[in-house]
N, C-alpha and C positions, 0 to 999 in steps of 0.2 A: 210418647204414645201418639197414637195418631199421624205420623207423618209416613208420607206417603214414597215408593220407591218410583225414580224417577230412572226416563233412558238412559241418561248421562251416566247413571252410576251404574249400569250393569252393561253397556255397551263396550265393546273390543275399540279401542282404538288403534292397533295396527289393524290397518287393511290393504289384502291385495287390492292392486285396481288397474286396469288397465285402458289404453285408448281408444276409439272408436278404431281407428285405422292399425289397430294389431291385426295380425292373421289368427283366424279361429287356432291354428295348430300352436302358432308363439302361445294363446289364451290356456289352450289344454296343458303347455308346458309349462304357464306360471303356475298355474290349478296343481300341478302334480308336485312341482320345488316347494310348494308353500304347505302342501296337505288340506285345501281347500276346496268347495265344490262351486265356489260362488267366486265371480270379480266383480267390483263396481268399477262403473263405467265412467270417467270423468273427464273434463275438460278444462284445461288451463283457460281461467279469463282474469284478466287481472291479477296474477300470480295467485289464485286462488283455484283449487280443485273445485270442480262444479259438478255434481251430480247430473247424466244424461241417462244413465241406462243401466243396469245389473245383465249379468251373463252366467246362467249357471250350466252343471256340467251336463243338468236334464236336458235344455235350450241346444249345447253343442251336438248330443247325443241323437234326441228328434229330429231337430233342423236341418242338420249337418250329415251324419253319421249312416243315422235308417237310411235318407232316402239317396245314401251314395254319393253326396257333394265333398266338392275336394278342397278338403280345408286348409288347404296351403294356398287357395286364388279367395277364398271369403274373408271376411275381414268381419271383426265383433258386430261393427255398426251395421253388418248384415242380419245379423242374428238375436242381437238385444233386445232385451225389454225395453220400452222405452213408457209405457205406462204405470207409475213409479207409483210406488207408495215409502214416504219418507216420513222420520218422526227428528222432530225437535231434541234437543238435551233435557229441557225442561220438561218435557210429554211424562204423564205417570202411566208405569209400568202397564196397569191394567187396560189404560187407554191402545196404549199400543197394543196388548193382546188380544181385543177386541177388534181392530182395525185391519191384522194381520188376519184374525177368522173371517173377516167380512171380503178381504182381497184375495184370499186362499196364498197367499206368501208365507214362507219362513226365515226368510232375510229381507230385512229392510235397514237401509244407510240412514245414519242420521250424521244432519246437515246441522249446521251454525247458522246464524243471525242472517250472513247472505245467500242464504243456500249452496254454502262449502263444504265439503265433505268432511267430519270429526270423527265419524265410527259407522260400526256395523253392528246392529242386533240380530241375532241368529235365532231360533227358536230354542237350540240347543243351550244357549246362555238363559232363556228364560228357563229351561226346566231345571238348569242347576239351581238357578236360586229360589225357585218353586219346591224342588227337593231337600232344599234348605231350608226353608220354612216349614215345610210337613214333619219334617226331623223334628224339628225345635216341640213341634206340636205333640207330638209319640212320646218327647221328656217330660214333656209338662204332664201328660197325661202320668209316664212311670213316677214322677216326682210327687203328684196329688197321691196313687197308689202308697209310696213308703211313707209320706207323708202320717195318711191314715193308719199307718199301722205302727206308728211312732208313738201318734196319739192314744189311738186305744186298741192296746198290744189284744192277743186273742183271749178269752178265758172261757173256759171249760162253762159248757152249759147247765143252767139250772136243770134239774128235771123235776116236773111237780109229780106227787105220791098218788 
C-alpha cells in the first residue's frame, strides 16, 4: 500500500526516433512503418541517444503540409520541438500528469541519469492504466455489493398490525 506509480514502469521503451538531419517526408515514412504520430528527436554524443527535440505528425501537418512546403528539401531539425518537456524514470506518475497539463503535451520522452533517451510516455499509456485502476475500483465497489448480501441475505419485511 501506498506506493506510488512511477514513469519507468508505464513508459514504452521502444521508440521511434529519428535525426535532426532526416527529411520531414523519410520522418512521415517512419511515423506510417511504425504506426506512430510522434518521433523523438536524438542525437549521438558519446554513443549515447540524447534528447533534442519530438516531431509529431500535428508539427509535419501545420508546418509543413498547410502552408505548401516541400517536404522532401525540409529536414525535422526544421520543424521540431525543441522546447522539451522530459520526465525521469523515477518521476511519479501523477507528477508527470500534472506537468503534461501544465505544457499542453501528450508525449513526453523519458531520459536516464545523463539525459539519454529510455522511453516514451504517451497520454494513451497513461489512460490505460488510468482505466485500469477505475476497473479495479467498479470491483471493489461490485465485491462490497455480494459481499453484503452474503452477509445479510434479504428477508421478507416485518409489517406492524
Amino acid at each position: 500500500m501506498g506506493e506510488r506509480l512511477t514513469v519507468g514502469e508505464v513508459c514504452t521503451r521502444s521508440v521511434t526516433l529519428a535525426f535532426g538531419s532526416t527529411t520531414l517526408a523519410g520522418a512521415a515514412a517512419l511515423m506510417r512503418e511504425n504506426h506512430v504520430g510522434s518521433l523523438v528527436v536524438v542525437q549521438e554524443t558519446s554513443g549515447l541517444r540524447m534528447v533534442v527535440g519530438m516531431l509529431t505528425d500535428r508539427d509535419v501537418v501545420t508546418a509543413v503540409i498547410a502552408p505548401g512546403l516541400d517536404a522532401q528539401v525540409l529536414r525535422v531539425e526544421d520543424v521540431m520541438s525543441t522546447d522539451l518537456l522530459t520526465a525521469r524514470e523515477d518521476d511519479s506518475l501523477i507528477d508527470l500528469m500534472q506537468a503534461m497539463r501544465r505544457k499542453g503535451v501528450r508525449r513526453v520522452p523519458v531520459v536516464g541519469p545523463q539525459g539519454e533517451l529510455v522511453g516514451l510516455v504517451a497520454l494513451d499509456d497513461v489512460l490505460e492504466i488510468l482505466s485500469q485502476e477505475l476497473a479495479l475500483l467498479v470491483d471493489t465497489i461490485r465485491a462490497g455489493t455480494r459481499r453484503e448480501r452474503q452477509l445479510r441475505p434479504s428477508e421478507p419485511a416485518i409489517l406492524s398490525a
